[in-house]
Structure formats: C-alpha cells, structure tokens
C-alpha positions in Angstrom: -65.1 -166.4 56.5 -65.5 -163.9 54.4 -68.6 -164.4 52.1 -70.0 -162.8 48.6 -72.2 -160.7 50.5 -70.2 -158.8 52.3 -68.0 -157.1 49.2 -70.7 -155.8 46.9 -70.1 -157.6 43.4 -67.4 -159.6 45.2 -65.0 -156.4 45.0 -62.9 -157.3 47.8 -60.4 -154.4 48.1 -56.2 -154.7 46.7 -56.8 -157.8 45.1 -54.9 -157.7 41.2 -53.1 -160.0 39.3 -49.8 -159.6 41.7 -51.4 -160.1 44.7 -50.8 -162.6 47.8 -54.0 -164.0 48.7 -52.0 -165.5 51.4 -54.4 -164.9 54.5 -57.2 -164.7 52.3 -59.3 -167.5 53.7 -62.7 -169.3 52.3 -64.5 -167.2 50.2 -68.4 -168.4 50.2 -70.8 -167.8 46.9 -74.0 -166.4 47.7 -75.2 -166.6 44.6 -73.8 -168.0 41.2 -75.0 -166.8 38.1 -73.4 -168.8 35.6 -72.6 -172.3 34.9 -69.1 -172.5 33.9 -67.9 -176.2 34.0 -71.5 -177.2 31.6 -72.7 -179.5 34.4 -75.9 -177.7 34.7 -75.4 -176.3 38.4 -74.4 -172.3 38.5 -71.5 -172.5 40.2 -69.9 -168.6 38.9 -69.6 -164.8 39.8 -68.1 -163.0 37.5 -67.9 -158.9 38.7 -65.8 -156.4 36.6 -64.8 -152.9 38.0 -62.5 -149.9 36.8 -59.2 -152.4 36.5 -59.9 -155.9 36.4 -62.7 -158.6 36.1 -63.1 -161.6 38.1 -64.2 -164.3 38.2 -64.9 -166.5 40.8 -66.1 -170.6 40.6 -67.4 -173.0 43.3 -66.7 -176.7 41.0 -67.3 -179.1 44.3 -71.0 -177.0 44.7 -69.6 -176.7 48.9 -70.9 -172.9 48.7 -67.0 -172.2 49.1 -64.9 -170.6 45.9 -62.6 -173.2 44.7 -61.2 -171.1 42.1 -60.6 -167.5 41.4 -59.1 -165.3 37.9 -58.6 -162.0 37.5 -57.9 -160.6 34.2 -56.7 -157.1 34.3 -57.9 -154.6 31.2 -53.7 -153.9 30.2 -54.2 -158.2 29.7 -52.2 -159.2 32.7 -54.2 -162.2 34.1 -53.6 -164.7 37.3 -55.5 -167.6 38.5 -55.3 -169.3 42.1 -57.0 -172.8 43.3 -58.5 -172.8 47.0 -56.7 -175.9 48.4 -57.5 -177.8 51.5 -53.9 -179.1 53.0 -53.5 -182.3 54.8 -52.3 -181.0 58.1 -55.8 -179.0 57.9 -54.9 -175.7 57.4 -56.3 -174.2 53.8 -55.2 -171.4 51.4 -55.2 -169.9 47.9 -52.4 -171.5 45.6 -51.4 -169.6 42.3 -51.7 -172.0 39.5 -51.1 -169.4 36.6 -50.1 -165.9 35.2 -49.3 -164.0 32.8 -50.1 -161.3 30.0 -53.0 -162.4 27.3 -51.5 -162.0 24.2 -47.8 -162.9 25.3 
C-alpha cells in the first residue's frame, strides 16, 4: 500500500489530469490537515507542485484516500473515487474532468 509518507507532500510521480490510476492501489493519509466535508474530523492533503495541485480526502475516516483531484495550473482538472468492488478487488474510478472555465 502505498502510504502519504512515502511520497513527500503526497507527490507521487506521472500522476496529471490524463492519467490511469489503474494499478494505483490504496493510498493511506498520514496526516490530514484540513477538514473538507465540515464534519469536524481532518480528513484532507492538499500538496501543490510546479504543474498541478492535489488534493487528496479520506470521507469514511478508514486512514485510506477515498477521493483524489488534481487541478492542473492551464485549468484542466480530474477527479477519481477509490471504490471497493463486490468481487473484492478495489481501484480508482474517474468520476469527472474537464477544463475550469469551459
């Protein structure tokens, strides 16, 4: 698993808005710093580098990333839902993209 700790800043290498994160896996949270869905639990990282920022949520509080976006600085932006399948296998679903503005 790979885990918050391991990627400085969460930075994990050749991920943008057009990625796969097929093969990705569980990414754990070491250590939220913001409180995204108001429920008074941090359950965010949010890292920005040269490209893109992103921003990376853990709603069920499992230590696990449920949900990551990326918002590039050209405005292109993608979003993608951890999802645990009923045959038991796991993996990172797009649920959105696009270009802000657009």
């Amino acid at each position: 698993m790979i885990t918050s700790g391991e990627f400085p800043g969460l930075d994990l290498p050749d991920i943008d808005t057009s990625s796969s994160l097929e093969g990705l896996g569980p990414v754990e949270l070491n250590h939220p710093t913001q409180d995204i869905n108001g429920d008074g639990i941090l359950d965010t990282e949010t890292t920005t580098g040269d490209d893109a920022m992103h921003v990376w949520s853990d709603y069920d509080h499992d230590g696990i990333a449920d949900h990551v976006t990326i918002v590039e600085k050209d405005g292109d932006y993608a979003a993608w839902e951890f999802h645990h399948h009923p045959d038991g296998t796991s993996g990172w679903v797009r649920t959105d993209q696009g270009e802000i503005g657009k």
